[in-house]
MDTraj code that builds the backbone (N, CA, C; nanometers):
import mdtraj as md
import numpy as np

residues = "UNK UNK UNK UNK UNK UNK UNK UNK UNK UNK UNK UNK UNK UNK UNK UNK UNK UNK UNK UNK UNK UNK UNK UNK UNK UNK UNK UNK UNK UNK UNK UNK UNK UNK UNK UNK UNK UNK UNK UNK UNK UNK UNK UNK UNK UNK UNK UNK UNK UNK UNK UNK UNK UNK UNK UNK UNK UNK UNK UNK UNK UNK UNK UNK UNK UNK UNK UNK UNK UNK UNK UNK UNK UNK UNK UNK UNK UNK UNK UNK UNK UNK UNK UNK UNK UNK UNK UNK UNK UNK UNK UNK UNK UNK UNK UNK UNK UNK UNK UNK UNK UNK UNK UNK UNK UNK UNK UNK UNK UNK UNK UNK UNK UNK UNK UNK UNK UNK UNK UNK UNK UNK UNK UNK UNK UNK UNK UNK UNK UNK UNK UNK UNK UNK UNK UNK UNK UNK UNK UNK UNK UNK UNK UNK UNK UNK UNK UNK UNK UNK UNK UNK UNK UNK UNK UNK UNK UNK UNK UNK UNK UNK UNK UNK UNK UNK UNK UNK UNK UNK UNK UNK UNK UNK UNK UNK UNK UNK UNK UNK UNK UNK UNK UNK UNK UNK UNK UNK UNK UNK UNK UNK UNK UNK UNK UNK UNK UNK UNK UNK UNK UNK UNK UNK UNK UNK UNK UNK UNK UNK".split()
xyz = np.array([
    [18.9821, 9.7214, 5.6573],
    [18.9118, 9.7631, 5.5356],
    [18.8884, 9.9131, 5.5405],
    [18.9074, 9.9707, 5.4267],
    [18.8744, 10.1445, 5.4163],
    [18.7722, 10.1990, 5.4478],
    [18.7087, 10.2806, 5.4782],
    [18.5518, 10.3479, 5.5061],
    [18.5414, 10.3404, 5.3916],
    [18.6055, 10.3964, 5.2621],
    [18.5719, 10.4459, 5.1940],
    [18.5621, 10.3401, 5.0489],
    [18.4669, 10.2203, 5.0284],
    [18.5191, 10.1386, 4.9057],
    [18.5433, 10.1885, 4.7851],
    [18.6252, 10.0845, 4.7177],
    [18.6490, 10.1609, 4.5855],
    [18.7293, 10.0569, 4.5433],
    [18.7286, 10.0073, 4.3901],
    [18.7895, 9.8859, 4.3502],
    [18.9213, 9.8470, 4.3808],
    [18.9957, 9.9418, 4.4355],
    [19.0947, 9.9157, 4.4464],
    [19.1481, 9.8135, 4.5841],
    [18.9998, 9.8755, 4.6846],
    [18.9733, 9.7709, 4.7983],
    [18.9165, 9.6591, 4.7473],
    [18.8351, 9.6565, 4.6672],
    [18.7465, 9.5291, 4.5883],
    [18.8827, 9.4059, 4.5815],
    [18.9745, 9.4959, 4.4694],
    [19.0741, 9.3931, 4.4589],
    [19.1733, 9.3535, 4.5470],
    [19.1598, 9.4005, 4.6791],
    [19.2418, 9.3470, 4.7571],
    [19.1797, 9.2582, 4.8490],
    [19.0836, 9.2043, 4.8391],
    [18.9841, 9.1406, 4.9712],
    [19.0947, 8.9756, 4.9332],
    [19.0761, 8.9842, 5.0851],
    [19.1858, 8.8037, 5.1230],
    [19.0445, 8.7374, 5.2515],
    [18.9418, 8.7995, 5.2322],
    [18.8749, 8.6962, 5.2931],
    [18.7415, 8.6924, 5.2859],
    [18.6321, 8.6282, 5.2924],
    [18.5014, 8.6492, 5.2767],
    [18.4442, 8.7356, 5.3814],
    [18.4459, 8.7645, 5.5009],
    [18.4559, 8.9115, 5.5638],
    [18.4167, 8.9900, 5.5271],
    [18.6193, 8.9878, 5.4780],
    [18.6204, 9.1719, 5.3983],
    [18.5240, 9.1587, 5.3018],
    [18.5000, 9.0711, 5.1991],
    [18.3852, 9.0941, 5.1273],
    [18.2980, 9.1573, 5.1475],
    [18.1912, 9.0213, 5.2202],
    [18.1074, 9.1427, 5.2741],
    [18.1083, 9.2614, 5.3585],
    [18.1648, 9.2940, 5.4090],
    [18.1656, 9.4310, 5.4700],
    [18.1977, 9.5401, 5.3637],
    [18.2786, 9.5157, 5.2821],
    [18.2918, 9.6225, 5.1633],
    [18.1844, 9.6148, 5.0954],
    [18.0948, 9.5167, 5.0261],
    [17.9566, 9.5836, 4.9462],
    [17.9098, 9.5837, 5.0489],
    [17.8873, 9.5576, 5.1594],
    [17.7732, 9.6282, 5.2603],
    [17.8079, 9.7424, 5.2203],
    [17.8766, 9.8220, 5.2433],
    [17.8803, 9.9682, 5.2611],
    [17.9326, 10.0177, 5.1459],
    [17.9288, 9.9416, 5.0294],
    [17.9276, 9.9983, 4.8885],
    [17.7986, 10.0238, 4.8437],
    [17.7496, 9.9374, 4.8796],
    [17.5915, 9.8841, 4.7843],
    [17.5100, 10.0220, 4.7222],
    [17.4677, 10.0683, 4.8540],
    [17.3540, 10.1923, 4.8001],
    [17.4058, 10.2712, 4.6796],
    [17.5808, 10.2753, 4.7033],
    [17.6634, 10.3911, 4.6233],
    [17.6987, 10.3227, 4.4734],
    [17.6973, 10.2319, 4.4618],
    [17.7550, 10.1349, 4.3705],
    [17.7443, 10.1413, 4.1941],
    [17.6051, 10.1796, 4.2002],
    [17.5454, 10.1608, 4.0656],
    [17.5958, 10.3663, 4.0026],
    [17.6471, 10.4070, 4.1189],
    [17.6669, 10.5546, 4.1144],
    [17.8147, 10.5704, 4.0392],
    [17.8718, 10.5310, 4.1787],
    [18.0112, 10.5675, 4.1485],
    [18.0889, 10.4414, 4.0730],
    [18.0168, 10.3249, 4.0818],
    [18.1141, 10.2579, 3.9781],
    [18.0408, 10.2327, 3.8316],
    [17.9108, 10.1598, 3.8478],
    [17.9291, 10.1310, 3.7189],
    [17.8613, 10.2612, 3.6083],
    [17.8049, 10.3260, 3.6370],
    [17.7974, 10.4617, 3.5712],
    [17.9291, 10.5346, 3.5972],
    [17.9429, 10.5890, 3.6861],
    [18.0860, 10.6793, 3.6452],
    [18.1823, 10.6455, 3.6893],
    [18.2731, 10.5050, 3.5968],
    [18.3117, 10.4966, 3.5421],
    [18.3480, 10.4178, 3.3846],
    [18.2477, 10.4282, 3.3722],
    [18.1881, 10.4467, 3.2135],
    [18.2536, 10.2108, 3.1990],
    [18.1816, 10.1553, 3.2954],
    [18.1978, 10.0346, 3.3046],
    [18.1394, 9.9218, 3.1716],
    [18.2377, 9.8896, 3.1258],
    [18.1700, 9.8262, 2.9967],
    [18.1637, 9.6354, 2.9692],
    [18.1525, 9.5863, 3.0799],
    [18.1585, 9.4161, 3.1129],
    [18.0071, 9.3885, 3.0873],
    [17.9065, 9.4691, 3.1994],
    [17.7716, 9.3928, 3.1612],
    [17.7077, 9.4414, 3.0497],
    [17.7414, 9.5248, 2.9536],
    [17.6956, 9.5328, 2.8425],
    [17.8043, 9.4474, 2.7178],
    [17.8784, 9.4240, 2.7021],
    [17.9661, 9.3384, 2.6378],
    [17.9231, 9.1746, 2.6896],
    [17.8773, 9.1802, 2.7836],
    [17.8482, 9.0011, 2.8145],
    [17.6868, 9.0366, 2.7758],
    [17.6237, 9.0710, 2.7658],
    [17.4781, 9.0731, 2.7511],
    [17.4759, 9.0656, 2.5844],
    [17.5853, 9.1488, 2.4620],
    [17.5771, 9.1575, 2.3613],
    [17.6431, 9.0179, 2.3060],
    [17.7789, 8.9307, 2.4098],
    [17.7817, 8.8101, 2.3558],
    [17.6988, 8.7387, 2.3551],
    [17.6239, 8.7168, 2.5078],
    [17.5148, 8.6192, 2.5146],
    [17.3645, 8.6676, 2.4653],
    [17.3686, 8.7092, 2.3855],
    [17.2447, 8.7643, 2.2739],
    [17.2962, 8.7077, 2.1322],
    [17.4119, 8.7381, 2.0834],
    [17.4992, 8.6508, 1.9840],
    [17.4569, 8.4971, 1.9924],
    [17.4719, 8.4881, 2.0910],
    [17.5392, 8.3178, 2.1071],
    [17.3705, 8.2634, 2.1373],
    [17.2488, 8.3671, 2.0731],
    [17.1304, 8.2778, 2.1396],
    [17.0359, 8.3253, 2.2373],
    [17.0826, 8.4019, 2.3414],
    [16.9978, 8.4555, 2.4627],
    [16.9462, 8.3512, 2.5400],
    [16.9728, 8.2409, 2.5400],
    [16.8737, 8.1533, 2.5732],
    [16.8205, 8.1393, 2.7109],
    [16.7088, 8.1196, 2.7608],
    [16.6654, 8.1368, 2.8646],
    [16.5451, 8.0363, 2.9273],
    [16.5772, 7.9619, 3.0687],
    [16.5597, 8.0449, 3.1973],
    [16.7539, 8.1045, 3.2302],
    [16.7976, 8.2060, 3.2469],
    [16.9189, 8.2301, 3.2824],
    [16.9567, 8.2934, 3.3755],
    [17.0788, 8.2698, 3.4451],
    [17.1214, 8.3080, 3.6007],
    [17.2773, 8.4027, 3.5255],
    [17.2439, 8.4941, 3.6630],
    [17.3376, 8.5946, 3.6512],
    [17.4473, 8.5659, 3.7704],
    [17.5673, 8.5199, 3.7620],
    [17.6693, 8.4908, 3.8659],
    [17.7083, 8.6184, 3.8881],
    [17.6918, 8.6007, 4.0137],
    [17.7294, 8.7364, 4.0614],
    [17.6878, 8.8382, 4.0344],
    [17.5627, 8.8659, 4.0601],
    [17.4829, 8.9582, 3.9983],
    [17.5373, 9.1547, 4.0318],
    [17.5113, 9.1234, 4.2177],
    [17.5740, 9.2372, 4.2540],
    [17.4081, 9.3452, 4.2710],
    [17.4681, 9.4493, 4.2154],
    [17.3259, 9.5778, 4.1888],
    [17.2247, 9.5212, 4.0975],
    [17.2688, 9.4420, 4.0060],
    [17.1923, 9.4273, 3.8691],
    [17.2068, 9.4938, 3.7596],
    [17.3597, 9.4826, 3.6967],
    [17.3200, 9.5739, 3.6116],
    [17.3446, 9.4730, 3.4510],
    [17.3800, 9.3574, 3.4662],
    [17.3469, 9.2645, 3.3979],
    [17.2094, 9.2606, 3.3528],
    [17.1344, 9.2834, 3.4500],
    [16.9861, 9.2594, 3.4144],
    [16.8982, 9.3853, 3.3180],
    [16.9806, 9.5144, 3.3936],
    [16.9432, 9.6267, 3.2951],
    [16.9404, 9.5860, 3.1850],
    [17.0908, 9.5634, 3.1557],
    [17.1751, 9.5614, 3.0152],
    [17.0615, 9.4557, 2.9358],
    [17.0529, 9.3479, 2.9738],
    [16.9386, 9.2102, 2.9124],
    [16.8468, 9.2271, 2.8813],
    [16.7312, 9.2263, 2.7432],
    [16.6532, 9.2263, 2.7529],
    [16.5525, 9.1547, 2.8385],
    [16.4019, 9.2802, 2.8751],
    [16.3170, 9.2123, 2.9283],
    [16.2471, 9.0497, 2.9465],
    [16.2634, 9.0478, 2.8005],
    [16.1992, 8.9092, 2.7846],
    [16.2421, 8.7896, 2.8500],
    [16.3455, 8.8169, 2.8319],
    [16.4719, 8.6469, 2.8735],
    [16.4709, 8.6983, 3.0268],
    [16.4305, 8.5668, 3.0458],
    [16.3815, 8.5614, 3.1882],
    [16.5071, 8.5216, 3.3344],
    [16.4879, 8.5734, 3.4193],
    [16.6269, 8.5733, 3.4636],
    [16.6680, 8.6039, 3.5909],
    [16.7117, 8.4649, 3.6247],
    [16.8150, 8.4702, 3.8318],
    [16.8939, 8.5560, 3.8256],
    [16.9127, 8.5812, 3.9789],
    [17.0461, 8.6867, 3.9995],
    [17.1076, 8.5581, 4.1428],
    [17.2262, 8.5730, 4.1243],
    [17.3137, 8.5208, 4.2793],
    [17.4051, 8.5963, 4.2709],
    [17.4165, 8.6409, 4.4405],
    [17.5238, 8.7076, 4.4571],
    [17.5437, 8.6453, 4.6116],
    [17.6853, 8.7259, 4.6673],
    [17.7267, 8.6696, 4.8149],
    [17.6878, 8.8024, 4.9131],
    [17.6608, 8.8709, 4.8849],
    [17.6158, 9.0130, 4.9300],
    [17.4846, 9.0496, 4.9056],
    [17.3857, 9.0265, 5.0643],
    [17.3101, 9.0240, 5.1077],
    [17.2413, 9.2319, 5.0516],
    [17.3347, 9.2843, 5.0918],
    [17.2871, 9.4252, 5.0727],
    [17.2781, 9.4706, 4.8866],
    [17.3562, 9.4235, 4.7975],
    [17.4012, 9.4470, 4.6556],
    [17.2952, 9.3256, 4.6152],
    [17.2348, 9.2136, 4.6958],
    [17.0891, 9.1984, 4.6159],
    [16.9890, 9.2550, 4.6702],
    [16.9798, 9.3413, 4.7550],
    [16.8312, 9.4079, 4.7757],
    [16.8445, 9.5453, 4.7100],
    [16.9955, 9.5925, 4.6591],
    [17.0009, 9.6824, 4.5543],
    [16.9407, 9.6225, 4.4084],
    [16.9869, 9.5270, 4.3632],
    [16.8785, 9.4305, 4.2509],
    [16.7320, 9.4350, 4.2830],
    [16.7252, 9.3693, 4.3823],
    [16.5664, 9.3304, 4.4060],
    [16.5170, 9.4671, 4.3547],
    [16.5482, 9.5912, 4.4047],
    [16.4621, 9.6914, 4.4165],
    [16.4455, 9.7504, 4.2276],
    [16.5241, 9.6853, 4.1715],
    [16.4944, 9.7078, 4.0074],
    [16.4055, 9.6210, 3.9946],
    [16.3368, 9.5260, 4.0099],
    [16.2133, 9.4096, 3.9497],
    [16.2767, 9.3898, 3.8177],
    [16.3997, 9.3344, 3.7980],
    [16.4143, 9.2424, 3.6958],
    [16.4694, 9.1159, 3.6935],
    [16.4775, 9.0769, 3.8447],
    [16.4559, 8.9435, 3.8471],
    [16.3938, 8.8332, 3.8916],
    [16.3325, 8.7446, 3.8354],
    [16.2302, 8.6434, 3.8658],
    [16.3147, 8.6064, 4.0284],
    [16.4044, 8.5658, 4.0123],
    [16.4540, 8.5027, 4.1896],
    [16.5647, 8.5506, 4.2007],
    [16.5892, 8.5858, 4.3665],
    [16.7297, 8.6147, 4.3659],
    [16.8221, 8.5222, 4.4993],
    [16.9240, 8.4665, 4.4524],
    [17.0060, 8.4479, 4.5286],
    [17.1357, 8.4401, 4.6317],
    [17.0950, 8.4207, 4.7619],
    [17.2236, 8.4259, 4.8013],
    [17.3470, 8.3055, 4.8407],
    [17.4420, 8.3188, 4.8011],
    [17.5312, 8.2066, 4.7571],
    [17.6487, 8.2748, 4.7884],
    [17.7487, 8.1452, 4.8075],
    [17.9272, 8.1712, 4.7984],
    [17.9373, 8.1339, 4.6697],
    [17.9964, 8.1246, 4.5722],
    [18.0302, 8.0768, 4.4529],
    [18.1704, 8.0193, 4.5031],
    [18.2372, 7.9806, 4.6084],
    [18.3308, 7.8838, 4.6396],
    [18.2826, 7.7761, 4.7322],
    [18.1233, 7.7820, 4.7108],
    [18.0794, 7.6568, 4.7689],
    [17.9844, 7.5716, 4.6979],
    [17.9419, 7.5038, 4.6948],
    [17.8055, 7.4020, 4.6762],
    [17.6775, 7.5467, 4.6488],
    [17.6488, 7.5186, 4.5010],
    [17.5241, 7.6077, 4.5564],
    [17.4054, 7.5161, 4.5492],
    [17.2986, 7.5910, 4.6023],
    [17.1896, 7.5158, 4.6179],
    [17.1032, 7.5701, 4.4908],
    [17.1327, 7.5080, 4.3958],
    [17.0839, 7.5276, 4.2308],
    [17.0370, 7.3947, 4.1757],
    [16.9518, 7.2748, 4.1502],
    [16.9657, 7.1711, 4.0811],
    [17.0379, 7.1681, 3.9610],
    [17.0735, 7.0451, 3.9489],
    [17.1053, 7.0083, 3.8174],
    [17.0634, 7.0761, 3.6852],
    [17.1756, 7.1468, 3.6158],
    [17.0926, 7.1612, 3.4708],
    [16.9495, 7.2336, 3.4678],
    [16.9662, 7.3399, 3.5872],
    [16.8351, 7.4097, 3.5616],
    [16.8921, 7.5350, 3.4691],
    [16.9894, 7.6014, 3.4340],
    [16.9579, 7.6848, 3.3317],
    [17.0546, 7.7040, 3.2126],
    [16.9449, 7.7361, 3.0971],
    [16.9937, 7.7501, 2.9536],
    [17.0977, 7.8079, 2.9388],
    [17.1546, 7.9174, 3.0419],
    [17.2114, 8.0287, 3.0198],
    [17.2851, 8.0766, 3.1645],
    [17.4300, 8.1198, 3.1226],
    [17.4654, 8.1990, 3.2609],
    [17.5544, 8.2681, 3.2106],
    [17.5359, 8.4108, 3.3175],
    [17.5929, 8.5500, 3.2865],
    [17.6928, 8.5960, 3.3771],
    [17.8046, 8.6563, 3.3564],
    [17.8657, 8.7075, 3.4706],
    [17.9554, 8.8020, 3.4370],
    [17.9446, 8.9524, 3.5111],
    [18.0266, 9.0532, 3.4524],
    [18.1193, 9.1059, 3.5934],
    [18.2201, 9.1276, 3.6011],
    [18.2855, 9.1002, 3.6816],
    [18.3148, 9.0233, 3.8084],
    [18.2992, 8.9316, 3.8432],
    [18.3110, 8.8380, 3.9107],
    [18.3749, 8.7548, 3.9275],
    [18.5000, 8.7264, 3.8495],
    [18.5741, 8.6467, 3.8264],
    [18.7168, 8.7544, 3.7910],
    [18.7870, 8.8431, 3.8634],
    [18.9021, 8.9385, 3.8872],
    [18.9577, 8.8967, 4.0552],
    [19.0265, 8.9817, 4.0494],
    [19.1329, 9.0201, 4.1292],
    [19.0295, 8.9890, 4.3095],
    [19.0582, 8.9261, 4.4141],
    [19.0520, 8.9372, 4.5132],
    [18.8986, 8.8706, 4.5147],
    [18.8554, 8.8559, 4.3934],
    [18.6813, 8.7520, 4.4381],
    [18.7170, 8.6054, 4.3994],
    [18.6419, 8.5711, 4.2879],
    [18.6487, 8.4357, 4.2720],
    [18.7143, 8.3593, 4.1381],
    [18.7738, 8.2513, 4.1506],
    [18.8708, 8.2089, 4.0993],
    [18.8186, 8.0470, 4.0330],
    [18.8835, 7.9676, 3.9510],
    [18.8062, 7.8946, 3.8731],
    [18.7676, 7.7810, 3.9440],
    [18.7936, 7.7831, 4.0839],
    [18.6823, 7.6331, 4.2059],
    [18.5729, 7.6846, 4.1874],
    [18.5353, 7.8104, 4.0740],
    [18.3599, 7.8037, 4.0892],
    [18.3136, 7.7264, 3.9439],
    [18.4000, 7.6953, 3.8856],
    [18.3522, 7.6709, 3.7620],
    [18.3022, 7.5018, 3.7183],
    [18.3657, 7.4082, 3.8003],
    [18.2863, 7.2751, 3.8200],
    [18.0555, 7.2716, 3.8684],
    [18.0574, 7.3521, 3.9855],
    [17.9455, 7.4050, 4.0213],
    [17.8319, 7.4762, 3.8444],
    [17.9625, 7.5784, 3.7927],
    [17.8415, 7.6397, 3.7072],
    [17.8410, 7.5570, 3.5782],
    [17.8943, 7.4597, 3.5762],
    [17.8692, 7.3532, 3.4275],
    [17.7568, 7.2993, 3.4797],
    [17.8013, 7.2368, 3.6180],
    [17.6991, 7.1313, 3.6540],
    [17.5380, 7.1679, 3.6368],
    [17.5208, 7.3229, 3.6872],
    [17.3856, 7.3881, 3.6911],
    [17.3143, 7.4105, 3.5892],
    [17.4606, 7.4071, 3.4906],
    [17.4053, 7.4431, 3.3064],
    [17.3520, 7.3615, 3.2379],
    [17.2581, 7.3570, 3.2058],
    [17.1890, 7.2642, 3.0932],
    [17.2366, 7.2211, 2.9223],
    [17.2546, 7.0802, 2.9550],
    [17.3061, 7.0898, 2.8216],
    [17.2635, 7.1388, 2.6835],
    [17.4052, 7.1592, 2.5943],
    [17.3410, 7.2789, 2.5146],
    [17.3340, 7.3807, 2.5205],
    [17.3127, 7.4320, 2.6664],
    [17.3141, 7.5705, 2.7441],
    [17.4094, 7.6632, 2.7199],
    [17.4169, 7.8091, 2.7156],
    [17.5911, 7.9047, 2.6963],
    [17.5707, 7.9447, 2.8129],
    [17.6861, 7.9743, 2.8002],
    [17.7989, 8.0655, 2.9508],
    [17.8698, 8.1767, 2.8885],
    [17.8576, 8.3368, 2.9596],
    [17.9155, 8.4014, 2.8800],
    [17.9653, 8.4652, 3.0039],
    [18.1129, 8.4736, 3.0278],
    [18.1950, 8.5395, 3.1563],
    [18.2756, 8.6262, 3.1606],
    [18.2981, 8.7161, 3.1892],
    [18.4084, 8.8149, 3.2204],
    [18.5061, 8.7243, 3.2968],
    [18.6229, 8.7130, 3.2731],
    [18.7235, 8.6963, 3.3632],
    [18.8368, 8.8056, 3.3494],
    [18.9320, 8.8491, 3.4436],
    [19.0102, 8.9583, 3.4055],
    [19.1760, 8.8471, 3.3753],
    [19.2211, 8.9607, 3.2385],
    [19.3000, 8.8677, 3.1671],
    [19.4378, 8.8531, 3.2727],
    [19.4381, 8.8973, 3.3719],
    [19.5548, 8.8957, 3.4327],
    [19.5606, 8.7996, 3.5477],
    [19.3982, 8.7372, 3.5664],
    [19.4032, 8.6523, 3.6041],
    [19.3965, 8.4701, 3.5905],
    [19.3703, 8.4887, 3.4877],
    [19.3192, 8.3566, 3.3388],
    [19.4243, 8.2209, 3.3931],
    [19.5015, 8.3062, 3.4459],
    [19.6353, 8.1083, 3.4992],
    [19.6648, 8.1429, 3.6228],
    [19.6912, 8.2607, 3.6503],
    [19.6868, 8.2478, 3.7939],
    [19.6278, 8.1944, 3.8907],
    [19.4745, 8.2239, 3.8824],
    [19.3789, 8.2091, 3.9284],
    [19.3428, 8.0283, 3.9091],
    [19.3968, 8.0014, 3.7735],
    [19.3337, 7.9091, 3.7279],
    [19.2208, 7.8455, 3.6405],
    [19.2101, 7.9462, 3.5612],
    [19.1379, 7.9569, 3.4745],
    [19.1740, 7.8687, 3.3148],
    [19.2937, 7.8693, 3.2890],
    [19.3396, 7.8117, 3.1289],
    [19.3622, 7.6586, 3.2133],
    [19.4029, 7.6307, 3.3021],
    [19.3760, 7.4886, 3.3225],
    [19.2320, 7.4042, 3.3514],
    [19.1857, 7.4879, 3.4043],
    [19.0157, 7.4315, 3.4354],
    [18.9049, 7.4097, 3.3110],
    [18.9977, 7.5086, 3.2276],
    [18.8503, 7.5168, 3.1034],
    [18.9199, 7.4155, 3.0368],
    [19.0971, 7.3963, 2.9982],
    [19.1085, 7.2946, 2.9252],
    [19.0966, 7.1518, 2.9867],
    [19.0496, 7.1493, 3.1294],
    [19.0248, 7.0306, 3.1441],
    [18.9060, 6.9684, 3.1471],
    [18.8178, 7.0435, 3.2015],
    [18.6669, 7.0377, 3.1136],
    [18.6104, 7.0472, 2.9614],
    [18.6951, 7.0867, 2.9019],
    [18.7001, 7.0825, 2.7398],
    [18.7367, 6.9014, 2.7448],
    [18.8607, 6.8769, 2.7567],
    [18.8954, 6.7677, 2.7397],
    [18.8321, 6.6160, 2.7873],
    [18.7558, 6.6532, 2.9429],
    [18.6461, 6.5639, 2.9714],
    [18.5498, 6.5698, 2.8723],
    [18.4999, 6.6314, 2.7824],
    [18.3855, 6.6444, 2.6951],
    [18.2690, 6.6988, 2.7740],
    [18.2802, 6.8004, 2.8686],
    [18.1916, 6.8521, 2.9225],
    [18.1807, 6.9650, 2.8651],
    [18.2248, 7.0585, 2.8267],
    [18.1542, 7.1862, 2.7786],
    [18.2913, 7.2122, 2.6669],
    [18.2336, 7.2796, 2.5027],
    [18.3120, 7.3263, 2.4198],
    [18.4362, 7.4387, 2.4718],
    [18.5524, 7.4393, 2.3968],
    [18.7063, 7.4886, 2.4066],
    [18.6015, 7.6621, 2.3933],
    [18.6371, 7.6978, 2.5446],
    [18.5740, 7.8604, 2.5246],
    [18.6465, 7.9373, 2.4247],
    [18.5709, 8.0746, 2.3544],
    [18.5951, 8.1463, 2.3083],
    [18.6119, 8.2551, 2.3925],
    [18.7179, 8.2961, 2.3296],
    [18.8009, 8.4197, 2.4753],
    [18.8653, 8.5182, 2.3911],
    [18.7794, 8.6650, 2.3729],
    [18.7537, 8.7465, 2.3252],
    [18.8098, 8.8423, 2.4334],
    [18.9474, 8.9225, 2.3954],
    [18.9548, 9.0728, 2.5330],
    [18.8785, 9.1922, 2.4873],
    [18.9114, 9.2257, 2.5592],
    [18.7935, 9.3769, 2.5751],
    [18.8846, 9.4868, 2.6822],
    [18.8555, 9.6126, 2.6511],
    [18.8800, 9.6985, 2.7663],
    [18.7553, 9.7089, 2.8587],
    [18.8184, 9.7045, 2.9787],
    [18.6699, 9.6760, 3.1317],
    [18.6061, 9.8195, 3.1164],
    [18.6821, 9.9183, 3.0939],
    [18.6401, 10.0359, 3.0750],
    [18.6234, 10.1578, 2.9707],
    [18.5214, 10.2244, 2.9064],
    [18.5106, 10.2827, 2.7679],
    [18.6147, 10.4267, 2.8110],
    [18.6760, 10.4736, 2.8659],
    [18.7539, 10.5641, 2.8667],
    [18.8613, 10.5953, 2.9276],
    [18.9938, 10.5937, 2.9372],
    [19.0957, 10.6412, 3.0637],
    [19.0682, 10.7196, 3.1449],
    [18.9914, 10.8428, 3.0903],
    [18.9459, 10.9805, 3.1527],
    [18.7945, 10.9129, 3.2594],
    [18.7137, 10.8372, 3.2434],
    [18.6453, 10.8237, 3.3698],
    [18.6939, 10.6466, 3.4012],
    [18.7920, 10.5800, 3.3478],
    [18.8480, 10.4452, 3.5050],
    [18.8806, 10.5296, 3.6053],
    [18.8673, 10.4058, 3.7050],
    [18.9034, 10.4325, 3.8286],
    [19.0814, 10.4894, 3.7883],
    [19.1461, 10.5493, 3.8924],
    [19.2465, 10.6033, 3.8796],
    [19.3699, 10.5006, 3.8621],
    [19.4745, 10.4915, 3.7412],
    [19.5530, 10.3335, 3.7511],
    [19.4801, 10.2174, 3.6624],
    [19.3243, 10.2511, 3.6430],
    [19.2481, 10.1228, 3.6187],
    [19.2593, 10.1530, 3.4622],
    [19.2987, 10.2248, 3.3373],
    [19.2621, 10.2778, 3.2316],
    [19.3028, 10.1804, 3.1334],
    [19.3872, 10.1212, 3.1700],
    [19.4399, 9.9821, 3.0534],
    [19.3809, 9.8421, 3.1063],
    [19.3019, 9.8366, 3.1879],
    [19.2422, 9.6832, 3.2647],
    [19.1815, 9.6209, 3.1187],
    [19.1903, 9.5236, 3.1231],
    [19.1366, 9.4261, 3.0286],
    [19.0672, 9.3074, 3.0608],
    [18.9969, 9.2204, 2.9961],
    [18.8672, 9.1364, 3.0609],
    [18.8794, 9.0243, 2.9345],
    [18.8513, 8.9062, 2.9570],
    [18.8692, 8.7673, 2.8364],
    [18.6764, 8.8008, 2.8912],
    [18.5893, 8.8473, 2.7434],
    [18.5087, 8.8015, 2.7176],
    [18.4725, 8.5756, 2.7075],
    [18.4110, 8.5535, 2.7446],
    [18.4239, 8.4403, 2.7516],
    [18.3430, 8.3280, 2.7515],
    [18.3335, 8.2789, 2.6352],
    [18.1602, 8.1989, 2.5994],
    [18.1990, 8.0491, 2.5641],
    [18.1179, 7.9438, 2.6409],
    [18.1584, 7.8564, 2.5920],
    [17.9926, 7.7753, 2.5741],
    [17.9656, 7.6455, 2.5858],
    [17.8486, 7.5486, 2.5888],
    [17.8627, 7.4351, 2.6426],
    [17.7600, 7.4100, 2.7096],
    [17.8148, 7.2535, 2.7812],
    [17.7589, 7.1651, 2.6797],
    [17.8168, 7.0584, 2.7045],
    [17.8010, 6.9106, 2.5971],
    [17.7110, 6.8025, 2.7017],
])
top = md.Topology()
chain = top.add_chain()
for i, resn in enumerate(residues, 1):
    res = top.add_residue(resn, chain, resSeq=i)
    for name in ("N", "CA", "C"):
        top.add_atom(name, md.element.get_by_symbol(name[0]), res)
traj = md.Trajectory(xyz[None], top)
């Protein structure tokens, strides 16, 4: 792994490890060099769908990371963070905008009950080298029916990964409505993406469980 992180290591991680060891030693820098400069536009585009679609709340942030989901959210709607990186939630914690925070694999069992929330958020977390759609049985289950889901996934990963088979097969069980999958550019400018990153694109992505 590089001394030096930077998404381009993000998207190459092949093991939970490298994970953590890269936001370990991203974390403090994170909210700096990535999602301010480079003019990062996922947790404000998922905060403006899932305000659309309702806000509804108690709601969990997958993959929270620094928190900047939580910035983006209004105060009111009350609101979890999980992430797998122990150091990128005590970068959260230290904003006080979330009621609880957790730590979790999102390729395992989390320890969430049933149908505890109205609502779940997630702005990058679902790209290149993290997590892929074995998390998405887990976040129906946690969702309350009725409940929205509003996700970033990156469009280049949507079948690869496994994503257009999982949602249409949970559509088709009658567990959660045929998502709406809206692209977006991940980033508001060529001149501040990461270098290479200026055309990346993201399936906004909202659906409801039944």
């Amino acid at each position: 792994m590089a001394d030096d992180p930077d998404l381009d290591g993000a998207y190459a991680l092949q093991s939970p490890e490298e994970a953590l060891r890269l936001y370990r030693d991203w974390a403090a820098r994170y909210d700096a060099e990535f999602v301010a400069g480079t003019g990062y536009r996922l947790p404000y585009l998922v905060v403006e769908r899932y305000l659309a679609a309702g806000g509804l709340a108690p709601a969990l942030d997958i993959g929270c990371g620094t928190g900047a989901v939580g910035q983006a959210l209004p105060g009111e709607i009350l609101l979890d963070g999980l992430d797998f990186s122990p150091e990128m939630l005590a970068e959260a914690r230290a904003k006080s905008r979330y009621r609880h925070l957790i730590e979790a694999d999102l390729k395992a069992a989390l320890p969430i009950a049933d149908s505890t929330y109205a609502g779940l958020l997630s702005a990058g977390t679902f790209t290149h080298g993290h997590v892929g759609a074995e998390a998405l049985p887990e976040l129906i289950r946690i969702l309350a029916p009725g409940g929205v889901a509003v996700l970033s996934i990156r469009d280049e990963i949507w079948e690869a990964m496994g994503f257009e088979t999982a949602f249409a097969q949970a559509a088709a069980m009658g567990q959660i409505t045929r998502p709406d999958r809206r692209t977006e550019a991940v980033y508001g400018s060529g001149d501040t993406a990461p270098e290479g990153h200026g055309s990346d694109r993201a399936y906004i992505t909202t659906f409801r469980r039944l």
